[in-house]
C-alpha positions as CSV (number, residue, x, y, z in Angstrom):
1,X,75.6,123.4,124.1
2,X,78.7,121.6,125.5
3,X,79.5,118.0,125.2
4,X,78.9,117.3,128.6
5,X,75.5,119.0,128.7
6,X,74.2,117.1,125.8
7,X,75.2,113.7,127.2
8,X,73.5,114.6,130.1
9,X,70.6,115.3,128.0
10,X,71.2,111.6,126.2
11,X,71.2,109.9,129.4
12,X,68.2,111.3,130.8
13,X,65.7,111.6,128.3
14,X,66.2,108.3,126.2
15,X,64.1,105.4,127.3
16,X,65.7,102.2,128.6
17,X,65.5,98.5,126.6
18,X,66.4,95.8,128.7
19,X,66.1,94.2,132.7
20,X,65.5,96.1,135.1
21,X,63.8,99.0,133.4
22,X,63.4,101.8,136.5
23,X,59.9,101.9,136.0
24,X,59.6,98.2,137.2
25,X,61.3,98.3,140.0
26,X,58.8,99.8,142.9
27,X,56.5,97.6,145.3
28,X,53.5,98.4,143.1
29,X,54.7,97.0,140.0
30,X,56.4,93.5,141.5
31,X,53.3,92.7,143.5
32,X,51.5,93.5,140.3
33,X,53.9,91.6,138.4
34,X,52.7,94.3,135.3
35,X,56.1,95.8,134.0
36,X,54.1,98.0,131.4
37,X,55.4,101.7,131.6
38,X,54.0,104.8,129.9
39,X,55.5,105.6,126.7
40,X,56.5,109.5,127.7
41,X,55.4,110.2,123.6
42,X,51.6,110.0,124.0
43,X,51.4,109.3,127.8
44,X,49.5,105.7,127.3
45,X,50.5,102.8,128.5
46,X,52.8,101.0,125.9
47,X,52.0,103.6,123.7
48,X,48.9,102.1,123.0
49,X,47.5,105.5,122.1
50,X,49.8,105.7,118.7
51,X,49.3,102.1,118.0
52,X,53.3,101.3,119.2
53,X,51.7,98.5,121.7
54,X,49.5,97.1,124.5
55,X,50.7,95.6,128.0
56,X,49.6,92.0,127.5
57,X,49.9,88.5,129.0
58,X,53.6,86.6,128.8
59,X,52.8,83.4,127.6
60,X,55.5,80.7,128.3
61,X,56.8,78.1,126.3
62,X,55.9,74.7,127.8
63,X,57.9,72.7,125.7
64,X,59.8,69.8,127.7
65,X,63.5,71.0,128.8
66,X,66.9,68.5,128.5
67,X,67.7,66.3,131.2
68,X,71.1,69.0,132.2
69,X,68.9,70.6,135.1
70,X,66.5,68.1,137.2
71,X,65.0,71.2,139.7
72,X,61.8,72.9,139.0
73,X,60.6,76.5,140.5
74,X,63.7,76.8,142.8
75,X,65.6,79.3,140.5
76,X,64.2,82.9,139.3
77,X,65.5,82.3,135.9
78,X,63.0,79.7,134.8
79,X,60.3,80.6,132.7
80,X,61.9,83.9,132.2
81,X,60.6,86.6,133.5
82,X,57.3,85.0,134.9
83,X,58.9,84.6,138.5
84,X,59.0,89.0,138.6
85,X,56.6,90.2,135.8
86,X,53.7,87.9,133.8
87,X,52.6,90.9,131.8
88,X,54.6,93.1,130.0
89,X,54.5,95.6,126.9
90,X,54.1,93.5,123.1
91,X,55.3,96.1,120.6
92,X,53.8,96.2,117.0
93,X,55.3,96.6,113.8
94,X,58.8,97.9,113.9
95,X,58.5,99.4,117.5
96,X,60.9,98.0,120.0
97,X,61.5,98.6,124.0
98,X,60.0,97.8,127.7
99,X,57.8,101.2,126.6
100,X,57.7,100.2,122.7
101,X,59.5,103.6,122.6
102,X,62.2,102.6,120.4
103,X,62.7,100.8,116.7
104,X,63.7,97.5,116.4
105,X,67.0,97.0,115.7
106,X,67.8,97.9,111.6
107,X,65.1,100.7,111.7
108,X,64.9,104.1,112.9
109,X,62.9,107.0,111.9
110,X,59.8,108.8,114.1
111,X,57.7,106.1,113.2
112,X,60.6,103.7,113.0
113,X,59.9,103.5,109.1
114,X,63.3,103.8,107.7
115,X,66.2,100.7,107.3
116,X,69.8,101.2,109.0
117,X,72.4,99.2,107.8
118,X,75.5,99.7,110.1
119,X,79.2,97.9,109.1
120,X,81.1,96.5,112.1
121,X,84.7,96.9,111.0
122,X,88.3,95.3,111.6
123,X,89.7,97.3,114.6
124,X,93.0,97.2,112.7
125,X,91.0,99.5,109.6
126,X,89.9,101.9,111.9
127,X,91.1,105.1,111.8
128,X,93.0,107.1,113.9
129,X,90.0,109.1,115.5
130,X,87.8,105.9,115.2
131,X,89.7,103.8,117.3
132,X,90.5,106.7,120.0
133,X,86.8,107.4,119.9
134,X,86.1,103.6,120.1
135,X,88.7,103.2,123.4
136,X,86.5,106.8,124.8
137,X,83.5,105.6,124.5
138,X,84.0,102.3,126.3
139,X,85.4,104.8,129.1
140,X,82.3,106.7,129.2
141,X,79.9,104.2,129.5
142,X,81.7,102.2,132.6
143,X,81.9,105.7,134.4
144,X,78.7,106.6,133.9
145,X,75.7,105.6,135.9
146,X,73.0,104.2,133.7
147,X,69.8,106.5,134.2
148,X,67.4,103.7,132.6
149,X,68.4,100.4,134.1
150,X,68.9,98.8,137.7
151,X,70.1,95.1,138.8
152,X,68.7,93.0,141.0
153,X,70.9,92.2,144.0
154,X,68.8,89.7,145.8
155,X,65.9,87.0,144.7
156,X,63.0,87.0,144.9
157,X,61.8,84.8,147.6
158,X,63.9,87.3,149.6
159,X,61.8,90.2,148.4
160,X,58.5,89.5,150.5
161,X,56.6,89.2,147.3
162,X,57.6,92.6,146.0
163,X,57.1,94.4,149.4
164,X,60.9,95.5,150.0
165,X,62.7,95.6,146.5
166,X,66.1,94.9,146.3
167,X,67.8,97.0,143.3
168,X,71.0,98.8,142.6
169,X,72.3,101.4,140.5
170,X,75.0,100.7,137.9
171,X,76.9,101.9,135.4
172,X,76.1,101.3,131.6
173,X,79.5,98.7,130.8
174,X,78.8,97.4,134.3
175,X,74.9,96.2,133.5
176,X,76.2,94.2,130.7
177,X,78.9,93.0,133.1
178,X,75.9,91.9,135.5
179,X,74.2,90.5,132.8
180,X,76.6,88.2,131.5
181,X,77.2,87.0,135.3
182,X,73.6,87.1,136.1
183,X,72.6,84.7,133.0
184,X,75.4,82.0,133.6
185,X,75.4,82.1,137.7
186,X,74.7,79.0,139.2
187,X,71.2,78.2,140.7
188,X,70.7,78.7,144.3
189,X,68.9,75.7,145.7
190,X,69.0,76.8,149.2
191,X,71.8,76.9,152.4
192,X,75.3,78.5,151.9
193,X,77.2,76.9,149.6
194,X,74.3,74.3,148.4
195,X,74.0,75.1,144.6
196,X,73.5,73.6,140.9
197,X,76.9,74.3,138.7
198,X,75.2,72.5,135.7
199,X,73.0,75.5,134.7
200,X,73.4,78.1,131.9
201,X,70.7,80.3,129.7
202,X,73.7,81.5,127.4
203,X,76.1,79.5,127.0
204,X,76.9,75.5,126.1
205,X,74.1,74.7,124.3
206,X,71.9,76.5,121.2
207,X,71.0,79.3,122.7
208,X,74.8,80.4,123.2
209,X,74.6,82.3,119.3
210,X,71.6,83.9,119.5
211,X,72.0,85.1,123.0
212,X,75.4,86.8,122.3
213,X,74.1,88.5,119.6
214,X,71.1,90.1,121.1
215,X,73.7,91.2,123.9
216,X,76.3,92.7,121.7
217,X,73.4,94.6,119.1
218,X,72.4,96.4,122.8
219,X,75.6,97.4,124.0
220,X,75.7,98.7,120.5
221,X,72.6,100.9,121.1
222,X,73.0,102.1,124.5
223,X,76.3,103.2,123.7
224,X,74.8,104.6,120.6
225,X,72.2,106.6,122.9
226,X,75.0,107.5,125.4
227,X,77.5,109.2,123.3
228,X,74.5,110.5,120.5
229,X,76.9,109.1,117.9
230,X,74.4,106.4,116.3
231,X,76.8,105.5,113.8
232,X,78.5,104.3,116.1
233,X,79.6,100.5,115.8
234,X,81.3,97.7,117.7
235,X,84.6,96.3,116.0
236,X,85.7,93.3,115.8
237,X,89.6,91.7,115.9
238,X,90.2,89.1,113.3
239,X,92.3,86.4,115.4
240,X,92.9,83.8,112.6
241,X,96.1,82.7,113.0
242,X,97.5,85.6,115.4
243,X,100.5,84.3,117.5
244,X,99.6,86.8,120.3
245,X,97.3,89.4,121.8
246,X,97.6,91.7,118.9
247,X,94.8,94.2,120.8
248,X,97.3,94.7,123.5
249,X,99.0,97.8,123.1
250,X,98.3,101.3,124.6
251,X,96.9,102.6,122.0
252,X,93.6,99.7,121.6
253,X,92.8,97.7,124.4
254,X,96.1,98.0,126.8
255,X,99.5,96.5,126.8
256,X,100.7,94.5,129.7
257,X,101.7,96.5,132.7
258,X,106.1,96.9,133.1
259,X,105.5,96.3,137.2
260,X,103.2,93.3,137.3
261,X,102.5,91.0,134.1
262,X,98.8,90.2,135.5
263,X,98.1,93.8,134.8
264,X,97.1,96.3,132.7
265,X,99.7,98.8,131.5
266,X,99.5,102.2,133.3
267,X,100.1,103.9,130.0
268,X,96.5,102.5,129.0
269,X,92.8,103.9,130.5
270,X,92.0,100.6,131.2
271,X,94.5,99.8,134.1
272,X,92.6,102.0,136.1
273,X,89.0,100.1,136.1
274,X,87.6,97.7,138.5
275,X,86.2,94.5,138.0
276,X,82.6,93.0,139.2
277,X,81.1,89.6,139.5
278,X,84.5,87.9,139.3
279,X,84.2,85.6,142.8
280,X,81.2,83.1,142.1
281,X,82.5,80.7,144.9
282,X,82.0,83.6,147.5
283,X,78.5,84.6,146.3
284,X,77.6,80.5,146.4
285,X,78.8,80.4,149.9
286,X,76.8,83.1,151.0
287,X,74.1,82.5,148.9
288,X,73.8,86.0,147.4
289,X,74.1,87.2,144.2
290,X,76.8,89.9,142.8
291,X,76.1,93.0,144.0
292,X,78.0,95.1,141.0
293,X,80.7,96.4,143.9
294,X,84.3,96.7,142.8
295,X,86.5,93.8,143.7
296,X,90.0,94.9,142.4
297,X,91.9,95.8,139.1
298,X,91.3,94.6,135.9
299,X,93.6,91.3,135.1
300,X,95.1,89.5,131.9
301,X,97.8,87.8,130.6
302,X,98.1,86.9,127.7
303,X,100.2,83.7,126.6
304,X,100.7,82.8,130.4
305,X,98.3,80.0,130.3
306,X,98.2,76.4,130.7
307,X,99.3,75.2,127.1
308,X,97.8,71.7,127.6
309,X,94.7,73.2,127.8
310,X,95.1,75.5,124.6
311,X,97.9,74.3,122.5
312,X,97.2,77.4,119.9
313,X,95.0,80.2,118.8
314,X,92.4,79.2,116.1
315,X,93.9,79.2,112.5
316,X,92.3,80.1,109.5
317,X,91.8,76.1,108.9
318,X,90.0,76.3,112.0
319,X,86.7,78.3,110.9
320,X,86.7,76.8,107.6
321,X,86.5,73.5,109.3
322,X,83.9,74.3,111.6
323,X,81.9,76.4,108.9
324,X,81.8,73.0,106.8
325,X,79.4,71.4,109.5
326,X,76.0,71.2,108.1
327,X,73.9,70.5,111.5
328,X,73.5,73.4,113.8
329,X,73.0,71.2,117.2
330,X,72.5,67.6,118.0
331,X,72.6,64.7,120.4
332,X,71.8,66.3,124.0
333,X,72.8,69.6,122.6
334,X,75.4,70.6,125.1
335,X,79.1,70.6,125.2
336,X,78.8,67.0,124.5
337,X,77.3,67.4,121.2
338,X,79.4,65.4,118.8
339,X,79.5,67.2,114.8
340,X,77.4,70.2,116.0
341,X,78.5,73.4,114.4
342,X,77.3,75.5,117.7
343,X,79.2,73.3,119.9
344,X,82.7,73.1,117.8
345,X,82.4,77.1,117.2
346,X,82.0,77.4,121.2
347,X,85.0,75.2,121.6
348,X,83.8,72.2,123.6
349,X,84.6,70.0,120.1
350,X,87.1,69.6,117.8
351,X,87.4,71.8,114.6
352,X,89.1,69.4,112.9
353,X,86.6,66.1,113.7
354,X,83.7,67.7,114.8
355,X,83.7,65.5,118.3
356,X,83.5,66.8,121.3
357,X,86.5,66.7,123.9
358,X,87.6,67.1,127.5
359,X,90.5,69.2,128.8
360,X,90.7,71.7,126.2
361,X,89.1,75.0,125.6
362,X,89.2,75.6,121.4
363,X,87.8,78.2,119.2
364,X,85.8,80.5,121.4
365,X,87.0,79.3,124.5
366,X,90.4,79.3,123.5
367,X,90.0,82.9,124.0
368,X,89.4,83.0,126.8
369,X,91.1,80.7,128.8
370,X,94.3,82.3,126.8
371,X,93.5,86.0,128.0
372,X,94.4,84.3,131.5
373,X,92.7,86.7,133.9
374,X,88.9,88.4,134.2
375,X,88.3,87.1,130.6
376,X,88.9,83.3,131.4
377,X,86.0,83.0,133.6
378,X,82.8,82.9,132.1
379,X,80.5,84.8,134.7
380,X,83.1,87.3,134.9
381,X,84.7,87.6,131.5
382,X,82.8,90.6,130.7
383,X,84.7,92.7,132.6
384,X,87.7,93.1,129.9
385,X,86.7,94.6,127.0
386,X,88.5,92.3,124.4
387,X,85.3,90.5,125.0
388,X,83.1,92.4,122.9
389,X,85.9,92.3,120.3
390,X,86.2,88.8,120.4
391,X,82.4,88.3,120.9
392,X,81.5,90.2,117.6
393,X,84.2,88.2,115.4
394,X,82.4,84.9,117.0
395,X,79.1,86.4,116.0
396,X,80.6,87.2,112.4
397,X,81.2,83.5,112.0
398,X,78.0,82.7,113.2
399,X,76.6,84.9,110.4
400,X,79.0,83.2,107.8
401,X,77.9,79.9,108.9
402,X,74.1,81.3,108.1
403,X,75.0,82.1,104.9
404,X,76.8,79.3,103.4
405,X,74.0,77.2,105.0
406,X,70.8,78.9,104.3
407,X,69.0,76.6,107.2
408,X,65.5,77.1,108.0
409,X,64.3,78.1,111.4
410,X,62.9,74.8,112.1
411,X,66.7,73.7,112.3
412,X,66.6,75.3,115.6
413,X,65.6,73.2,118.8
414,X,62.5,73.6,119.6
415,X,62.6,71.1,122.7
416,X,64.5,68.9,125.0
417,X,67.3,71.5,124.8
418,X,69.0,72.6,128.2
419,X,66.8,74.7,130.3
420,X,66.4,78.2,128.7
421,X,67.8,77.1,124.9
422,X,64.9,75.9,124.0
423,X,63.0,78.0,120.3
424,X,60.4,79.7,122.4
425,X,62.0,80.5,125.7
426,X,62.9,84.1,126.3
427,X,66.5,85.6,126.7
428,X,67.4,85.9,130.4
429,X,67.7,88.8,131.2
430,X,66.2,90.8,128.5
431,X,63.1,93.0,128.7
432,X,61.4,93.2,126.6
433,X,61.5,89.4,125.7
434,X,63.2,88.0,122.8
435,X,63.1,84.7,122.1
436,X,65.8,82.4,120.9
437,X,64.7,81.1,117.6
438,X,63.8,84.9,116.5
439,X,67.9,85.6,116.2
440,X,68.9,82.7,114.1
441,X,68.7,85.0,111.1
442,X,70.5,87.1,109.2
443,X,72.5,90.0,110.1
444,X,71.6,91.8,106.8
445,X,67.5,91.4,108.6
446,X,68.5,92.9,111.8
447,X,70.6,96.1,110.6
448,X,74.0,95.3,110.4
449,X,76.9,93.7,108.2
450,X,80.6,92.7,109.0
451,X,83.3,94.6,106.4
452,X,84.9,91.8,105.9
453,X,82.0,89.7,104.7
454,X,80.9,92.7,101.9
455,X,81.3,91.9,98.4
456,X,84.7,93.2,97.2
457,X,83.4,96.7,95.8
458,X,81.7,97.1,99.2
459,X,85.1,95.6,101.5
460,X,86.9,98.1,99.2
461,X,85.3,100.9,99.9
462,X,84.7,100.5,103.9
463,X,88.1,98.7,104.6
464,X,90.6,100.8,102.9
465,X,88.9,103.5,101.0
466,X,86.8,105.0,103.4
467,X,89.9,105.1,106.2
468,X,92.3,106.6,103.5
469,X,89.6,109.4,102.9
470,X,88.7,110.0,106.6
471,X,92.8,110.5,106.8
472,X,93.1,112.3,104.2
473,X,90.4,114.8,105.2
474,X,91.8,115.3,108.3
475,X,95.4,116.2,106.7
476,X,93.5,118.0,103.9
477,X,92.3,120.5,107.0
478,X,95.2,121.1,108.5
479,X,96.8,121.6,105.7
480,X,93.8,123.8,104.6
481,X,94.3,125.8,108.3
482,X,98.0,125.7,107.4
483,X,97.8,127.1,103.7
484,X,95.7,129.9,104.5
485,X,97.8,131.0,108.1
486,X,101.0,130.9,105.7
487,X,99.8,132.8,103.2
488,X,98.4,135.3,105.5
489,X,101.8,135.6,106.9
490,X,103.2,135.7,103.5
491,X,101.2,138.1,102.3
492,X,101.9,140.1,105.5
493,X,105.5,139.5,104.4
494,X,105.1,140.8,101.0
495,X,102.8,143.6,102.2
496,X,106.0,144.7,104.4
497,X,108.9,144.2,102.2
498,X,106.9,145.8,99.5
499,X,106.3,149.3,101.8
500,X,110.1,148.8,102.8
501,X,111.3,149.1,99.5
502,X,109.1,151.8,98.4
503,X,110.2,153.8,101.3
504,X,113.8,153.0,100.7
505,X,113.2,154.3,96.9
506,X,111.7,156.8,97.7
507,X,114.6,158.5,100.2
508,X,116.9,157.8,97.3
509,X,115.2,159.7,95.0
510,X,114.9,162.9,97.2
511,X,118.3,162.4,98.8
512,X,119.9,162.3,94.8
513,X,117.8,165.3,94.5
514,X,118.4,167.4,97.1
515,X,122.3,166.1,97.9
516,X,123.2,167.7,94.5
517,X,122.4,171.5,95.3
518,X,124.1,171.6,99.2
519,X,127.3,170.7,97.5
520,X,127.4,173.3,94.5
521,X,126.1,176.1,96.9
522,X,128.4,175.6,99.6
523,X,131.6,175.8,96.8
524,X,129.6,178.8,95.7
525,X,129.1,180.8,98.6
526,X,132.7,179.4,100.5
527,X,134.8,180.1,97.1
528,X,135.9,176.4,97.9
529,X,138.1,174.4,94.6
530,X,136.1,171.6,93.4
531,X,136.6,168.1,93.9
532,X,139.2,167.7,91.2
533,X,141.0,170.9,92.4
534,X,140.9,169.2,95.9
535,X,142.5,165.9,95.1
């Protein structure tokens, strides 16, 4: 079966994770508010039939939100996802999905039985192959319509309580492109133009960790389920201390375009993609939300930023500062929070003091804002995909900080955090739900490890063992192919010469034979002198 054919296969047949599953999408189900599909495997609902779940009540965290956001029931974010569904599918034991059709994340197996541990590597210790396959893949999914997942391009009060949906098709790097816009967008209180800016489920406050890495572990699988490679893993760039965009070249994530420094080099398959949800002020003045249509090329560049804003990358003294700070959030626990560990690592405080600051974007944000094009603004930042580079070496810090810490869960807010940050409140947009709290754990819990945090025998092995042996089995085949064609040809060679020279032999030995009796007849029967009589 061909490539193609078995990715049309993969796209198909594999059930979807995360908002808006197809399935919940018709009249039926948002009047209903019920998002709880059949699992295809036994035909029940939820799988209830092989014990994988049961379509039950969402119950809501009541828990008092900060102060940051003063409106109540005028956006369709709060209480995630109670405005469009208040019952969906609760999956048992490892079981994980809007169907409870897949294994959570660290597990797979038919009955989901079996532990995965997958190493995100160092882009820069990829091989060869990885990295082209890495660079493909990204390809693939952004021009490829996802077959399990819509987004929403209107709300709901527009939607006559379910009567006349309003959904679009996207492509699988797009939805996450949606997402990211969709769960930092402003609120729309009503009138063009009339909106709350000071609103966020992802980002400036505690949630901003856990969120990420939820996002990031399911880009991870769909692209897993896309391409059928499911070792497949996300990579992360290492920018402690880098002077410049190191992942700018042709051969990673593009080097800056020879005609126009705002773009991406033609040499690269990245100048050729198209942005979405990058004009927030447009959609606030029409009061709409993004639509996923293409609004122009991709943008960045690098360097050509406002230096006053970020004087430098982040050093290696950097992290190990902010990795010192024992409290995970405090005060109002938002980008004012002074000696808060999420808030310094997000880059609304200094690494060096721990206070917060105005007028510069550090750590995280520094990123971005030095990218200087679709990365530097946060609804939109998704579209380059540096960001899930970056994003993953952010989340690897996170997990560091984990380590060396060891805190409990109850470390976590569990109230009076922005709205959406809170413990118990679930990830917009996700579905199924996840809360918070349940992602400040581990890596080594949910699956997955960063090469670079390994024990030595372990970094060894998958940072410059492992690459030298993939290379050298590559080489070791060709020159496998090559030793075997040359010494076909060789032996064809030999086999030649070898019947030459017989042949050759062979006429020498009958023409000394029969040269011999010519010359002795003919002097017999012409009467002729011999040689020596001759001369």
């Amino acid at each position: 079966m061909s490539l193609p054919l078995l990715l049309f296969f993969f796209q198909f047949l594999s059930p979807s994770l995360q908002q808006f599953p197809r399935p919940c999408t018709t009249p039926d189900v948002l009047r209903s508010k019920r998002c709880c599909p059949v699992w295809p495997g036994d035909g029940s609902v939820c799988g209830s039939l092989s014990g994988r779940g049961f379509c039950q009540d969402v119950t809501v965290s009541d828990l008092p939100n900060g102060p940051q956001y003063p409106h109540s029931g005028l956006d369709d974010r709060e209480q995630w996802p109670l405005v469009f569904y208040n019952q969906t599918c609760q999956c048992a034991g490892n079981y994980m999905g809007f169907d409870c059709g897949e294994c959570k994340f660290g597990y797979f197996g038919a009955n989901c039985g079996e532990r995965r541990e997958s190493v995100r590597k160092n882009i820069f210790q990829l091989s060869v192959s990885e990295r082209q396959r890495f660079i493909s893949y990204l390809n693939l999914a952004k021009t490829t319509v996802s077959p399990d997942y819509m987004i929403v391009t209107g709300v709901y009060s527009q939607m006559n309580n379910g009567s006349t949906p309003m959904f679009t098709n996207i492509s699988v790097y797009d939805l996450f492109v949606w997402m990211h816009y969709y769960v930092s967008r402003d609120a729309l209180l009503g009138g063009p133009g009339n909106v709350w800016a000071d609103i966020d489920f992802a980002h400036e406050s505690a949630a901003f960790l856990p969120w990420h890495r939820v996002y990031l572990l399911f880009w991870e699988h769909e692209a897993r389920k896309l391409t059928g490679d499911f070792n497949f893993t996300i990579p992360y760039w290492d920018w402690r201390d880098a002077q410049d965009c190191q992942v700018c070249t042709d051969e990673l994530m593009g080097a800056r375009s020879p005609l126009n420094p705002n773009l991406i080099s033609p040499s690269s398959v990245f100048s050729s993609w198209k942005v979405i949800c990058s004009q927030p002020e447009d959609y606030n003045q029409r009061e709409v939300l993004c639509d996923g249509s293409p609004e122009g090329p991709l943008l960045r560049n690098p360097g050509n930023h406002d230096p006053n804003r970020v004087p430098r990358l982040p050093t290696s003294a950097d992290v190990e500062s902010v990795l010192s700070l024992t409290e995970y959030e405090t005060g109002l626990m938002d980008r004012r929070a002074n000696m808060s560990f999420r808030n310094a690592l997000e880059g609304f405080a200094s690494p060096e003091t721990g206070l917060a600051v105005t007028g510069q974007s550090l750590m995280h944000n520094s990123l971005h804002v030095f990218m200087n094009g679709s990365m530097s603004s946060v609804q939109g930042s998704a579209n380059d995909p540096i960001f899930l580079l970056h994003h993953a070496f952010i989340d690897s810090i996170f997990e560091q900080w984990l380590r060396r810490h060891q805190p409990p869960r109850t470390h976590y807010p569990t109230a009076n955090a922005p709205i959406g940050h809170n413990d118990g409140f679930y990830m917009v947009p996700f579905i199924p739900l996840y809360r918070n709290g349940d992602y400040f754990l581990s890596t080594k819990a949910l699956g997955y490890e960063y090469a670079y945090l390994q024990d030595p025998s372990q970094r060894f092995v998958q940072e410059f063992l492992t690459p030298y042996l993939e290379q050298a089995q590559q080489i070791w085949r060709w020159l496998l192919a090559a030793g075997l064609l040359g010494a076909a040809v060789a032996g064809i060679i030999a086999t030649i010469i070898t019947a030459a020279c017989r042949r050759h032999l062979k006429r020498r030995k009958s023409s000394a034979y029969g040269e011999r009796q010519p010359l002795l007849n003919s002097s017999e029967e012409e009467g002729s002198t011999s040689y020596q009589t001759t001369l």
